[in-house]
MDTraj code that builds the backbone (N, CA, C; nanometers):
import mdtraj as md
import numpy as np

residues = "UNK UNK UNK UNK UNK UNK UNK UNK UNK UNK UNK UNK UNK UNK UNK UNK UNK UNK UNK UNK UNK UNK UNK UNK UNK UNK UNK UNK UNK UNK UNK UNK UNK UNK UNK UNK UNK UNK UNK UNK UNK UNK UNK UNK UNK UNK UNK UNK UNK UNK UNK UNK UNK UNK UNK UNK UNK UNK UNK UNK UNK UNK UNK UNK UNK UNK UNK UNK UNK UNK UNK UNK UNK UNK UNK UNK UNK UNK UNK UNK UNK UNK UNK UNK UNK UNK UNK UNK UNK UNK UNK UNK UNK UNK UNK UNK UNK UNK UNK UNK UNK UNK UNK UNK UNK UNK UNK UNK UNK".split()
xyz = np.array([
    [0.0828, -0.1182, 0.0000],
    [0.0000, 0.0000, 0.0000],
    [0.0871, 0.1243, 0.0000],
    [0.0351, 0.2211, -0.0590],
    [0.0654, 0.3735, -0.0993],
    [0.1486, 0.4272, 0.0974],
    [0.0933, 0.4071, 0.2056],
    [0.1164, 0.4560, 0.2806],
    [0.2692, 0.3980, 0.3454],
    [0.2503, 0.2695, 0.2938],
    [0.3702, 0.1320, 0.3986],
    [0.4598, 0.1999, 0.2761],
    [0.4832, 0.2357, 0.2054],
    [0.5560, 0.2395, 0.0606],
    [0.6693, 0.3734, 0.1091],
    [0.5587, 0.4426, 0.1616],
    [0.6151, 0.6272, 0.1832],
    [0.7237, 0.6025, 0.2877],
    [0.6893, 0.5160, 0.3990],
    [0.7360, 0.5547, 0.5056],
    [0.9129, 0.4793, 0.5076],
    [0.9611, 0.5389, 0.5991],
    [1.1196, 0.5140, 0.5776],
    [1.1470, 0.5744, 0.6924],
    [1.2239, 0.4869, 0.7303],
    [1.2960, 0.4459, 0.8872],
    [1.3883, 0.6046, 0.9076],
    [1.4983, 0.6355, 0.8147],
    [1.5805, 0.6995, 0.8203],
    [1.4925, 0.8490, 0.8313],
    [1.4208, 0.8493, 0.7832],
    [1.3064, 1.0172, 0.7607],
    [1.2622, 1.0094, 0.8717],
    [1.2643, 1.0441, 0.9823],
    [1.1833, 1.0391, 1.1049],
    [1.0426, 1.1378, 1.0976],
    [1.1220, 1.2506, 1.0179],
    [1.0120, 1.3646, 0.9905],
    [0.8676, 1.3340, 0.8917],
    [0.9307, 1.2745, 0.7466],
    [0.8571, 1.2731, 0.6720],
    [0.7584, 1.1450, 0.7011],
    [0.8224, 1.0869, 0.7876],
    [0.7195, 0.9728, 0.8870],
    [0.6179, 1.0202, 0.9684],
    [0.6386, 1.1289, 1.0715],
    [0.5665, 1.2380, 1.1220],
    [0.4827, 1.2839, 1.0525],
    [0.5023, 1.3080, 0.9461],
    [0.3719, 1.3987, 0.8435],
    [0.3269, 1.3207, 0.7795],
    [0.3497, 1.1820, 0.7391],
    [0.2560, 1.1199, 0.6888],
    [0.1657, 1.0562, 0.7580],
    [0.2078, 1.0427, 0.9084],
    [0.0678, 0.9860, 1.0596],
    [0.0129, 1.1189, 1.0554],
    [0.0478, 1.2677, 1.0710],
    [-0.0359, 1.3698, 1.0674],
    [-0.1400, 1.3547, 0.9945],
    [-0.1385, 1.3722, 0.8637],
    [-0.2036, 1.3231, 0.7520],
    [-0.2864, 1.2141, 0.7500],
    [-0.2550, 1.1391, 0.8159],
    [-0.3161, 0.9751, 0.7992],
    [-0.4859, 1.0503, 0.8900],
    [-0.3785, 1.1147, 1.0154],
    [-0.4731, 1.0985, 1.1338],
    [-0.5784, 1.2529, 1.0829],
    [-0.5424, 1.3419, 1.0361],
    [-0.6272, 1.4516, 0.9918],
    [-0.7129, 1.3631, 0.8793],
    [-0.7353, 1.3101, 0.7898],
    [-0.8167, 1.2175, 0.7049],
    [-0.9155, 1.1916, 0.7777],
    [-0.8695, 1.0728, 0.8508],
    [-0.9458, 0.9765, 0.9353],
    [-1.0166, 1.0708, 1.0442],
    [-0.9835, 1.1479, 1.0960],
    [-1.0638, 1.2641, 1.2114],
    [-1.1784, 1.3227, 1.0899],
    [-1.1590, 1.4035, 0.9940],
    [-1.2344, 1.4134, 0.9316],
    [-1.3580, 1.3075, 0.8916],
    [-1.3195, 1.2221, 0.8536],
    [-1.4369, 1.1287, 0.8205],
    [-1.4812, 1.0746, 0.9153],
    [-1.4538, 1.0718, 1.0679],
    [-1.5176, 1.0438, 1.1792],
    [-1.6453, 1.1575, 1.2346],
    [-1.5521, 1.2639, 1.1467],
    [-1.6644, 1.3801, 1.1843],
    [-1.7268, 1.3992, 1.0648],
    [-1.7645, 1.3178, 0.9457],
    [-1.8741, 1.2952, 0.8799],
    [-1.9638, 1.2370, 0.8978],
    [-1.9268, 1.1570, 0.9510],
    [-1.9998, 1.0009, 1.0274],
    [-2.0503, 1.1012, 1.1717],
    [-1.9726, 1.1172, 1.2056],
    [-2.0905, 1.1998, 1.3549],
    [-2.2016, 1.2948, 1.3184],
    [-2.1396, 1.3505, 1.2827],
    [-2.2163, 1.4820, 1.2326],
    [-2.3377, 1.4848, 1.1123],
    [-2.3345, 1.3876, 1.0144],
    [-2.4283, 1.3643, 0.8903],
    [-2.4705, 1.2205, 0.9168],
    [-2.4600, 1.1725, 0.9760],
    [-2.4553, 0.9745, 1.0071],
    [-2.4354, 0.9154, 0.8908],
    [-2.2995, 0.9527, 0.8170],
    [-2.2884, 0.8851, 0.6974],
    [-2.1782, 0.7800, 0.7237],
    [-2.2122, 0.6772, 0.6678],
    [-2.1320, 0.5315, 0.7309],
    [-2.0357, 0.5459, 0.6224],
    [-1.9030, 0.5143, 0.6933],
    [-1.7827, 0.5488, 0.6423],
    [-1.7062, 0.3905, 0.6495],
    [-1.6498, 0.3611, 0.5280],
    [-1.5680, 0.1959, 0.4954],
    [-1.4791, 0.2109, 0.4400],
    [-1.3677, 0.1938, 0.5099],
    [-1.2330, 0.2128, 0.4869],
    [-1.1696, 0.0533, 0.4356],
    [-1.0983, 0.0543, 0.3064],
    [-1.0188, -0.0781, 0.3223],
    [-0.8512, -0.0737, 0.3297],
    [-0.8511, -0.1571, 0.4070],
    [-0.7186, -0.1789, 0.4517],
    [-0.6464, -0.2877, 0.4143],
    [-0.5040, -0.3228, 0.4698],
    [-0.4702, -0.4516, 0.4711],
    [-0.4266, -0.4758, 0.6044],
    [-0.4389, -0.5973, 0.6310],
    [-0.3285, -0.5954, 0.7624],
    [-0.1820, -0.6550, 0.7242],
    [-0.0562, -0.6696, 0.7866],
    [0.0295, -0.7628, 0.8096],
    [0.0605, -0.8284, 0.8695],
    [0.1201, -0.9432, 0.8703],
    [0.1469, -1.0542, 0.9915],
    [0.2894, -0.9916, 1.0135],
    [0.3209, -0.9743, 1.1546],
    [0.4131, -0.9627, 1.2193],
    [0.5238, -1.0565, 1.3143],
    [0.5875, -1.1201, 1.2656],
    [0.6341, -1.2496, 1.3851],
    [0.7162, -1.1459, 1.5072],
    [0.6789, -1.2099, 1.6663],
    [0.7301, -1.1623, 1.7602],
    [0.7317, -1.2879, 1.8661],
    [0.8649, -1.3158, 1.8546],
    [0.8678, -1.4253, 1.9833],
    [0.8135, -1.5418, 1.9212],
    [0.8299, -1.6051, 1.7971],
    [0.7390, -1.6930, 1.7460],
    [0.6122, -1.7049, 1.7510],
    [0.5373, -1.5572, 1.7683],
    [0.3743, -1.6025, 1.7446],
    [0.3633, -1.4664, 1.6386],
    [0.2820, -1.5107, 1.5453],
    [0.2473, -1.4141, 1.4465],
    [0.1415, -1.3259, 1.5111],
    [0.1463, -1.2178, 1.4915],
    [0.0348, -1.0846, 1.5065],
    [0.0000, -1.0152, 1.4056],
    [-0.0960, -0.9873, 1.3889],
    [-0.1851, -0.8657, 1.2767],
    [-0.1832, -0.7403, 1.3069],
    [-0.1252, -0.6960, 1.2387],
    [-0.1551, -0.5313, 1.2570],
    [-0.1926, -0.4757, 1.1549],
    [-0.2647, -0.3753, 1.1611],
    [-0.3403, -0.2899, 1.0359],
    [-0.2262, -0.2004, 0.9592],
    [-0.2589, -0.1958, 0.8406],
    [-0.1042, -0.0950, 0.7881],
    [-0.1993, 0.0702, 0.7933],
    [-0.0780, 0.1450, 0.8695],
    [-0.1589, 0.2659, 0.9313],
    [-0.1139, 0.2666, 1.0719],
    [-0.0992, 0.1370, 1.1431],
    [-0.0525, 0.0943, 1.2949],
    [-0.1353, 0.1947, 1.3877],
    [-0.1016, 0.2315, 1.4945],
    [-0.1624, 0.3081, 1.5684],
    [-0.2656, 0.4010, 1.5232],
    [-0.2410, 0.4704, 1.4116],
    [-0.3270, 0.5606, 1.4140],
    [-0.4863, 0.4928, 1.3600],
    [-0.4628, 0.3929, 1.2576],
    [-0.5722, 0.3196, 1.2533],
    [-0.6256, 0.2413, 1.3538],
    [-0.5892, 0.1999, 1.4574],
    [-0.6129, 0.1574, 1.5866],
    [-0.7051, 0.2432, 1.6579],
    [-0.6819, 0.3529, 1.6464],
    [-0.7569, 0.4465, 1.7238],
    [-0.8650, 0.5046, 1.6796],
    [-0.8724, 0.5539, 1.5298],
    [-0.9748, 0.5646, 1.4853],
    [-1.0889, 0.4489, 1.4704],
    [-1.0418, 0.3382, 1.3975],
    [-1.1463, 0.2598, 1.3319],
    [-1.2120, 0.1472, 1.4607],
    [-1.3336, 0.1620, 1.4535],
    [-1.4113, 0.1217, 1.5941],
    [-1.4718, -0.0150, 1.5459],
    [-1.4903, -0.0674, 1.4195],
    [-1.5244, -0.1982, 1.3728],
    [-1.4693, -0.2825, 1.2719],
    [-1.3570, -0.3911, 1.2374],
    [-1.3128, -0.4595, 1.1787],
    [-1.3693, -0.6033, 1.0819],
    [-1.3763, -0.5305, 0.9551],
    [-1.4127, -0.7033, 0.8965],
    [-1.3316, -0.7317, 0.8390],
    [-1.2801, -0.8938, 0.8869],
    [-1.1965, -0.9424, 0.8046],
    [-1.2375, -1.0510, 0.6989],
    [-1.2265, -1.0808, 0.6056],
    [-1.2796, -1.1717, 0.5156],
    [-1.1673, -1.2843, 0.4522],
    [-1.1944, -1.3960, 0.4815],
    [-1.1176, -1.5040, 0.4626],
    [-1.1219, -1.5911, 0.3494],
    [-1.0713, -1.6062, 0.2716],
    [-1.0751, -1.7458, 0.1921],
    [-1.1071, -1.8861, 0.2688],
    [-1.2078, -1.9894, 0.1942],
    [-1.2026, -2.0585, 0.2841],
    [-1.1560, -2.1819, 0.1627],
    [-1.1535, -2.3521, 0.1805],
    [-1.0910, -2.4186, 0.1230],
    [-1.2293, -2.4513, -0.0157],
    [-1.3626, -2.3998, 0.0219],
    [-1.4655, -2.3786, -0.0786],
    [-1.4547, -2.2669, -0.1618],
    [-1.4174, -2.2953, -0.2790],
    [-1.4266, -2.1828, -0.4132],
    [-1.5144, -2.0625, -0.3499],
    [-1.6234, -2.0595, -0.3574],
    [-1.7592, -1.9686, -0.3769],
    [-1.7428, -1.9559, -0.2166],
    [-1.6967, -1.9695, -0.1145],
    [-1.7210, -1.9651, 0.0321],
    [-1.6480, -1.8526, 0.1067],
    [-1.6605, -1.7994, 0.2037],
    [-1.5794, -1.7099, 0.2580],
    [-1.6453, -1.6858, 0.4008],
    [-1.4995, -1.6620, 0.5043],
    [-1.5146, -1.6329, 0.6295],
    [-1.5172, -1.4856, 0.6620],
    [-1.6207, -1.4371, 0.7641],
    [-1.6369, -1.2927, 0.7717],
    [-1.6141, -1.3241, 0.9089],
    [-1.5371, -1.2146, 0.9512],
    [-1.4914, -1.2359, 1.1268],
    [-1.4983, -1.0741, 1.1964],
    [-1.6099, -0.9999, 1.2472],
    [-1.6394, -0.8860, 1.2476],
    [-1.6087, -0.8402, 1.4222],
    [-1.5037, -0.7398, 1.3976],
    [-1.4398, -0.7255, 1.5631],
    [-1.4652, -0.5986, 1.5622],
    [-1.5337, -0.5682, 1.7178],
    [-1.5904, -0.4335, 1.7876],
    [-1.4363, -0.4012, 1.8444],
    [-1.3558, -0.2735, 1.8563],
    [-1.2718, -0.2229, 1.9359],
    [-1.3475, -0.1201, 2.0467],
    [-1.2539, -0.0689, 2.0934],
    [-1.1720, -0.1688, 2.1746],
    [-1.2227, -0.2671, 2.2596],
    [-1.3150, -0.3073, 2.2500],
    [-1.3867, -0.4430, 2.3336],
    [-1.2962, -0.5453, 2.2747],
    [-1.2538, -0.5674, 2.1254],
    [-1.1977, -0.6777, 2.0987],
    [-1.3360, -0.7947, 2.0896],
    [-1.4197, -0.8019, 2.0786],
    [-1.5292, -0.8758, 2.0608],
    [-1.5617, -0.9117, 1.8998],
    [-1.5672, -1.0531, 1.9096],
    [-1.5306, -1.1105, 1.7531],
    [-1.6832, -1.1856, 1.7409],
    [-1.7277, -1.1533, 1.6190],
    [-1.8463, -1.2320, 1.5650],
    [-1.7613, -1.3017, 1.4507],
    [-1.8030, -1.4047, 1.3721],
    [-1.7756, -1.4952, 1.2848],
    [-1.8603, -1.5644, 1.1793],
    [-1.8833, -1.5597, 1.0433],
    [-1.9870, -1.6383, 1.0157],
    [-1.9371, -1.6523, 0.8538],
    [-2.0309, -1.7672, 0.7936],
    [-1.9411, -1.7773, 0.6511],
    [-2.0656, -1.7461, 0.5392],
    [-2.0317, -1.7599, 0.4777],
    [-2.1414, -1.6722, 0.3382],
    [-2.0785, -1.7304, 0.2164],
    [-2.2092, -1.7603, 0.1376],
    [-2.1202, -1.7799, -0.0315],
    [-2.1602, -1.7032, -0.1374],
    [-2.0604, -1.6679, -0.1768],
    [-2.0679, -1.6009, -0.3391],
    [-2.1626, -1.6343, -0.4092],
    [-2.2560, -1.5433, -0.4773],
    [-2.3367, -1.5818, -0.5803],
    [-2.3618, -1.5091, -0.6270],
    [-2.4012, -1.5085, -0.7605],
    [-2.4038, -1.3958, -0.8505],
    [-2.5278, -1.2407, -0.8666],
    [-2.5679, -1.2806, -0.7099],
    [-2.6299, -1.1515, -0.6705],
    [-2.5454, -1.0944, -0.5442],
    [-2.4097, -1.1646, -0.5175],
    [-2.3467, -1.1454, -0.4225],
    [-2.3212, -1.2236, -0.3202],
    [-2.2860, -1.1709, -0.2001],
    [-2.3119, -1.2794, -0.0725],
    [-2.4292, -1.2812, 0.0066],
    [-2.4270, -1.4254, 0.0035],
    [-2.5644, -1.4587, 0.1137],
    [-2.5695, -1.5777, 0.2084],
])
top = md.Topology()
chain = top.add_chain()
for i, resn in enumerate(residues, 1):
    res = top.add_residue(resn, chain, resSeq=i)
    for name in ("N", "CA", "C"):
        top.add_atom(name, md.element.get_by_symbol(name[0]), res)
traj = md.Trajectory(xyz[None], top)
C-alpha cells in the first residue's frame, strides 16, 4: 500500500507527516460520520508480524488506525471456491463475531 511504501525508517520527519495526515483524514471522516450519520468503509490490509514466534496482525496505518477505526471485517478465503469467512471485531472491546457466506451472482448470502 501507498502509505507502507512512503514511510522510511531513516526520515523520522517525513514519517511524522505522513501519521499527521493519515490521522487529519481519518478525524475528518469520523466527523462525517458523527455529524451527517454517513457510514464510512475504509479498506485496509493488515500484516502478519512475527514476535517471539507467534504471528500478530496489525493494520497498515498501525496506531493511528487503531484508534480511529471502531469496527473490523476481516474476510477469509475458505478451502470452498464460492465460500468465505467474515470475522467482524468491535474495538476496543476486541469482541469477535464470525460467520461464513457464499458467493453468488447476486453477491453474498
Amino acid at each position: 500500500d501507498l502509505y507502507r511504501l512512503e514511510l522510511n525508517r531513516e526520515k523520522k520527519d517525513k514519517n511524522y507527516n505522513l501519521n499527521y495526515y493519515l490521522n487529519q483524514i481519518l478525524a475528518n471522516l469520523s466527523h462525517i460520520n458523527n455529524s451527517y450519520n454517513v457510514n464510512i468503509l475504509i479498506v485496509n490490509e493488515k500484516v502478519q508480524i512475527r514476535d517471539n514466534d507467534q504471528l500478530t496482525e496489525i493494520q497498515s496505518g498501525g496506531k493511528v488506525m487503531e484508534y480511529w477505526v471502531s469496527l473490523d471485517i476481516k474476510i477469509e478465503r475458505t478451502e470452498i471456491l464460492k465460500e468465505r469467512k467474515f470475522t467482524l471485531t468491535k474495538h476496543p472491546e476486541d469482541k469477535h463475531i464470525s460467520f461464513m457466506s457464499k458467493l453468488t451472482e447476486n453477491g453474498f448470502q
